[in-house]
C-alpha positions in Angstrom: -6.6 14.5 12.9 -6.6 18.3 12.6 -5.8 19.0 16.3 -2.6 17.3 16.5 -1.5 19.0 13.4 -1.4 15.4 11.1 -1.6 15.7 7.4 -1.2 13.7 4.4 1.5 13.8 1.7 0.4 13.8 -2.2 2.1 11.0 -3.9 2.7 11.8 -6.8 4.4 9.4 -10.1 7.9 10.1 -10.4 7.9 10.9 -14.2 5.5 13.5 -13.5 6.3 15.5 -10.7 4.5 18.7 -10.3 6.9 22.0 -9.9 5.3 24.8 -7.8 4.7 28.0 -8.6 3.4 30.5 -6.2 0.6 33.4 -6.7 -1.5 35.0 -5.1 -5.4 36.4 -5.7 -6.5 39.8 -5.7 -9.0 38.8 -3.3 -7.5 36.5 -1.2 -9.4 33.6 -1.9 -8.6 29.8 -1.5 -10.0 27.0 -4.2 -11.1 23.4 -3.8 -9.4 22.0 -6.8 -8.8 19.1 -9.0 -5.6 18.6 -11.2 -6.0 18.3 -14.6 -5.6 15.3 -16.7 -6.3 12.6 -13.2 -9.8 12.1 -14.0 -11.7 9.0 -14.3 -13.8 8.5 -16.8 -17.4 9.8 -15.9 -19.3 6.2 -15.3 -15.9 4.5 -14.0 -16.2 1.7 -11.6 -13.0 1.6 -9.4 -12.3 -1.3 -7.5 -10.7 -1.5 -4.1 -8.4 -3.9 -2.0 -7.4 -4.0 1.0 -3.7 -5.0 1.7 -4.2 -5.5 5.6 -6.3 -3.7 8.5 -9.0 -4.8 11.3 -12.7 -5.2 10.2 -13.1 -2.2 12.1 -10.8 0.0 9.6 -12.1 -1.2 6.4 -15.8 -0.6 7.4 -14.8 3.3 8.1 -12.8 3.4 5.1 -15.7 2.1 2.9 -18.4 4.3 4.6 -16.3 7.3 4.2 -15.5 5.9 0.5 -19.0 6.1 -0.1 -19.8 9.7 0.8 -18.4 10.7 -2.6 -20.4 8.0 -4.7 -23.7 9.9 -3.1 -22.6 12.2 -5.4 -19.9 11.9 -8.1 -21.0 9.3 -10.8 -18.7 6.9 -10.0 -18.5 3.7 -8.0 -16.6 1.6 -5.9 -16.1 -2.5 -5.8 -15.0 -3.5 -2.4 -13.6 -7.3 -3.8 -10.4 -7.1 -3.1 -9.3 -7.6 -6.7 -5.8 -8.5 -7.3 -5.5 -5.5 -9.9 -8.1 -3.4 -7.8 -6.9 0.5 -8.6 -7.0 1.5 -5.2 -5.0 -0.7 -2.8 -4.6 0.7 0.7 -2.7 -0.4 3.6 -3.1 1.2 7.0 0.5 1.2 8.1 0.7 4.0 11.5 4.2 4.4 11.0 3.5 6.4 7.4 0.9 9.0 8.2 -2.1 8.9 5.5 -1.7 9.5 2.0 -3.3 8.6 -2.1 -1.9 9.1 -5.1 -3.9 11.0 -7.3 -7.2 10.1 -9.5 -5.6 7.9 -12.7 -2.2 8.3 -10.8 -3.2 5.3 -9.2 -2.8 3.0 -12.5 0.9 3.5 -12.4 1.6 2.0 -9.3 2.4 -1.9 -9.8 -0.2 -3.9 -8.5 1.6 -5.5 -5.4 2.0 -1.8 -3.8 -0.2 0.2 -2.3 -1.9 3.5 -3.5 -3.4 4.9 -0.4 -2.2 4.1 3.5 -4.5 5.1 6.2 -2.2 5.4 9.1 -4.6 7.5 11.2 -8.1 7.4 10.7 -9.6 9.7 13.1 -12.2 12.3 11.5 -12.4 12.2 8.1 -9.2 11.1 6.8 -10.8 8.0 4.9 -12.9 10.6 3.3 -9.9 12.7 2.5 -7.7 10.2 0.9 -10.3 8.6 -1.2 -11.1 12.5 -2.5 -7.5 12.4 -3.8 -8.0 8.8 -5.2 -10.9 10.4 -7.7 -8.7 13.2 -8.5 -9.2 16.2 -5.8 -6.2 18.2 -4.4 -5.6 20.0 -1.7 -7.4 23.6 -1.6 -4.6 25.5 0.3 -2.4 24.5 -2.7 -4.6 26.5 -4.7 -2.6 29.3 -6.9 -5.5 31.6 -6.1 -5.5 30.7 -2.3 -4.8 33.8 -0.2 -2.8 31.9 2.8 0.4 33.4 3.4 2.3 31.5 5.5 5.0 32.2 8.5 7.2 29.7 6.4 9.5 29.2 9.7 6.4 28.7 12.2 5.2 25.7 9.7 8.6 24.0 9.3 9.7 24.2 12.6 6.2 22.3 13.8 6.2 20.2 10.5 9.7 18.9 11.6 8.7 17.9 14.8 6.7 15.1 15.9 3.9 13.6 14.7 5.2 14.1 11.3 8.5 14.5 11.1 9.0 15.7 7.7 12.0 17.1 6.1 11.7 20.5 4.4 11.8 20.0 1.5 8.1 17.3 2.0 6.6 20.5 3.7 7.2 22.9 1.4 6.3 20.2 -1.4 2.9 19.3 0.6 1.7 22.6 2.1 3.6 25.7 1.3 4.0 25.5 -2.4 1.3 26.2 -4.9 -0.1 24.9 -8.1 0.8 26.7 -11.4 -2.4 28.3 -12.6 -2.4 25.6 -15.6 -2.4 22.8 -13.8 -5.4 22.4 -12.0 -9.1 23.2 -12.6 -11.7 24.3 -9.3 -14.5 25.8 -7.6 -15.1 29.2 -5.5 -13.7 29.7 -2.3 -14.8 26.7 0.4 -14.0 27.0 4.1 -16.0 23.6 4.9 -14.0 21.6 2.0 -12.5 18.5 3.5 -9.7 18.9 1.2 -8.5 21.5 3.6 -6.6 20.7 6.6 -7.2 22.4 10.1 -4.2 25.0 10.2 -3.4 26.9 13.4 -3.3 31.1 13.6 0.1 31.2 13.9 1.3 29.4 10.7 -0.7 32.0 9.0 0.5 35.6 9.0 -2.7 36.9 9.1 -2.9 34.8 12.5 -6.6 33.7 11.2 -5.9 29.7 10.4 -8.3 27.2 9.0 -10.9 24.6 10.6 -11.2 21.0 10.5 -13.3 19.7 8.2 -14.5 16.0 8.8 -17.4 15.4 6.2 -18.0 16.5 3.0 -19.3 20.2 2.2 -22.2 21.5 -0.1 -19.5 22.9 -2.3 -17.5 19.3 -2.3 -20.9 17.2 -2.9 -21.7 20.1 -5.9 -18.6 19.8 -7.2 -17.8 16.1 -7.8 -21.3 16.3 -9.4 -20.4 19.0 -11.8 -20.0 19.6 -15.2 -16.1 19.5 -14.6 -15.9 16.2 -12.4 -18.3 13.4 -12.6 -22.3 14.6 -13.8 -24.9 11.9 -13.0 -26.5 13.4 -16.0 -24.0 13.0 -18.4 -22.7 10.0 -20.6 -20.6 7.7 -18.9 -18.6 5.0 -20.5 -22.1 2.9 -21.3 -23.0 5.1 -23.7 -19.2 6.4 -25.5 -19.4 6.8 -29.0 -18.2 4.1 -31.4 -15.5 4.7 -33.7 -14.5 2.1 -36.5 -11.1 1.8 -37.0 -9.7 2.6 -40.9 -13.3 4.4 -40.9 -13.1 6.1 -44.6 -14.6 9.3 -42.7 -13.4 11.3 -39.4 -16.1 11.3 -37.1 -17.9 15.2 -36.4 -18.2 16.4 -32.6 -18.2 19.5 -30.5 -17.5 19.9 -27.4 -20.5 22.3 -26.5 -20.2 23.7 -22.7 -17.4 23.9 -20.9 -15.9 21.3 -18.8 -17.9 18.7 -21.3 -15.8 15.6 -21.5 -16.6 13.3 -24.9 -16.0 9.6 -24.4 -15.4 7.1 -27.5 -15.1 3.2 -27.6 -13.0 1.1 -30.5 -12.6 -2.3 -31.1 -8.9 -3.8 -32.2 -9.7 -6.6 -33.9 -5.7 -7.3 -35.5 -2.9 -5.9 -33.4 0.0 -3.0 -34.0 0.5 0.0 -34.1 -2.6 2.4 -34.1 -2.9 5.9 -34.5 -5.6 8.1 -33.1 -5.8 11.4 -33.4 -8.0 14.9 -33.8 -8.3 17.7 -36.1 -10.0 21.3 -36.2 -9.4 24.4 -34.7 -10.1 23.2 -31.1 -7.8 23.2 -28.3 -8.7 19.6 -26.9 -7.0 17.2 -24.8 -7.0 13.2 -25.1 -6.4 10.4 -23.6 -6.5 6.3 -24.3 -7.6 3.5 -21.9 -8.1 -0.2 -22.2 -7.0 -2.9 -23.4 -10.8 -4.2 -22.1 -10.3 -1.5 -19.1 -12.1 1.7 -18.1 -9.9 2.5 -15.4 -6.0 1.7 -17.1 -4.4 4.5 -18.9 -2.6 3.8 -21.9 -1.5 7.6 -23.2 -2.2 11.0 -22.6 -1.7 13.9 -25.5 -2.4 17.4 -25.6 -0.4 18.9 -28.7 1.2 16.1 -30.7 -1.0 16.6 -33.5 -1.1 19.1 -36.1 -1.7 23.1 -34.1 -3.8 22.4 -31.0 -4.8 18.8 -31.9 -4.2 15.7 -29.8 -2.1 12.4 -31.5 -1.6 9.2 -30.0 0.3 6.8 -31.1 0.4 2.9 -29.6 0.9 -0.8 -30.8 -2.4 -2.1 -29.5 -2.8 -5.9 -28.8 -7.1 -7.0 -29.9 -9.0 -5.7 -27.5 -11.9 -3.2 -26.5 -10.5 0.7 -25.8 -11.5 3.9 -24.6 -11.0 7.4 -25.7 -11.6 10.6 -23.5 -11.6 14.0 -24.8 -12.0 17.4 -23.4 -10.8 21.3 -23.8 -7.3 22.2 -22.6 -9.7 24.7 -21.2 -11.9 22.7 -19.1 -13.7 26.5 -17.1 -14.5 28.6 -20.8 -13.1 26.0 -23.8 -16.0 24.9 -26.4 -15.7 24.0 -30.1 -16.0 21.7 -32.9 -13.2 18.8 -33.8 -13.2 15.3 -35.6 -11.7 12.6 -34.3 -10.4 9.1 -36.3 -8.8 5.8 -35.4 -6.5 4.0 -37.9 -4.4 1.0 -38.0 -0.8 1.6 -39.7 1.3 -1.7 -39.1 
């Protein structure tokens, strides 16, 4: 993989695509990081299909799959469902590639979300850290790399990629904005970052491949700000009653704390669920009867800092996720309701 200079492209939803903006640390110092707003809920169990490959390729696939799971509370299903959230074909004439974490709802279900066109190292292992929600490090607006821009595109161009400039600039020169991603110290070893040679770096000292997973990955997924073991998953969400005559207290008490809420629409319309307080906090909807599909995101629509969403719900079970805009420092009280208006 990281010899012959093969990457993977982030594919990214089309109403959402992410706009660059490049900085640079103090210290020169690189970050594994996740973008905000793709996780799955903490519990979630995401199911998997394969569109085509040998016996050979979906054994690797699921073993690398699984070297997350050791540590991130997730889980994967391996059936084959027809709606399965992660569908990956392993086409060799489209490199490898996964959309991001809850990205991967928004892809109609006869499409795939991940292709594993080369599968040497640990490129299953890569892609599926995208599917849960990781980035690439050296996209980090903290990262330190500067790059000879003309060394990168002129071997980008070429074979065995053969991208245009404007995919190589989207997939390794440009950089987050600050505000759109959340991450971890410095980590060489991450296998979110790619082997780059010495002489698409200007310091002339590149990167090295990283096939398995690193302490910092396997501490990370396990965090506070990805997916604790130790904290509630979707078994144990909070139930809200809808039309409840009372908002419903909580507090989001350490940062990076995610609070997870179940309700039940009994009579279908148009719902309205929303927060209040003087906390900064971020929410969003899944369901009907689903952990995994995302209905609505908000951060702002309600009254200062307060999330509002606003849906015509058919009966159903659904899920609400909240957390602090600031997922490193953000802690606070709100209340949260759920009524029916129509």
């Amino acid at each position: 993989m990281a010899h012959d200079h093969y990457f993977c492209t982030d594919r990214l939803l089309p109403s959402e695509q992410m706009r660059f903006r490049a900085t640079r640390s103090s210290n020169g110092r690189t970050r594994a990081i996740m973008p905000l707003g793709k996780l799955w809920m903490n519990g979630s169990t995401l199911r998997v299909r394969f569109l085509e490959g040998t016996s050979a390729q979906q054994a690797k696939a699921k073993e690398q799959a699984l070297w997350w799971t050791q540590f991130a509370n997730l889980h994967f299903d391996f059936g084959n469902a027809a709606d399965a959230e992660i569908r990956i074909s392993f086409d060799p004439n489209d490199g490898a590639w996964s959309y991001i974490g809850t990205d991967n709802r928004g892809i109609p279900s006869n499409q795939a979300t991940m292709n594993l066109g080369f599968m040497d190292g640990g490129t299953a292992g890569h892609e599926f850290g995208h599917a849960i929600g990781l980035a690439h490090e050296h996209q980090n607006p903290a990262g330190g790399i500067e790059w000879n821009e003309a060394v990168v595109i002129k071997s980008l161009s070429g074979p065995p990629n053969n991208w245009d400039e404007a995919t190589i600039r989207h997939n390794v020169l440009e950089k987050y904005r600050a505000d759109q991603i959340q991450g971890t110290a410095f980590d060489p070893d991450s296998i979110m970052l790619y082997f780059f040679p010495g002489t698409w770096v200007k310091s002339g000292v590149g990167t090295h491949a990283n096939d398995v997973l690193s302490a910092v990955d396997k501490g990370y997924v396990a965090s506070a700000q990805a997916y604790p073991k130790t904290a509630p998953t979707v078994n144990d969400a909070t139930e809200l009653k809808v039309n409840a005559r009372k908002r419903t207290a909580a507090s989001i008490g350490k940062p990076g704390e995610e609070d997870l809420y179940k309700f039940t629409v009994v009579t279908g319309g148009n719902h309205i669920i929303d927060t209040a307080g003087p906390t900064d906090v971020v929410m969003k909807l899944f369901g009907p009867d689903s952990q995994t599909q995302v209905i609505d995101e908000d951060d702002d629509s309600g009254t200062g800092t307060n999330a509002r969403i606003v849906a015509s719900l058919m009966p159903g079970l659904y899920y609400v996720q909240i957390r602090h805009y600031n997922s490193t420092g953000g802690t606070g009280n709100y209340t949260v309701k759920v009524r029916r208006t129509a």
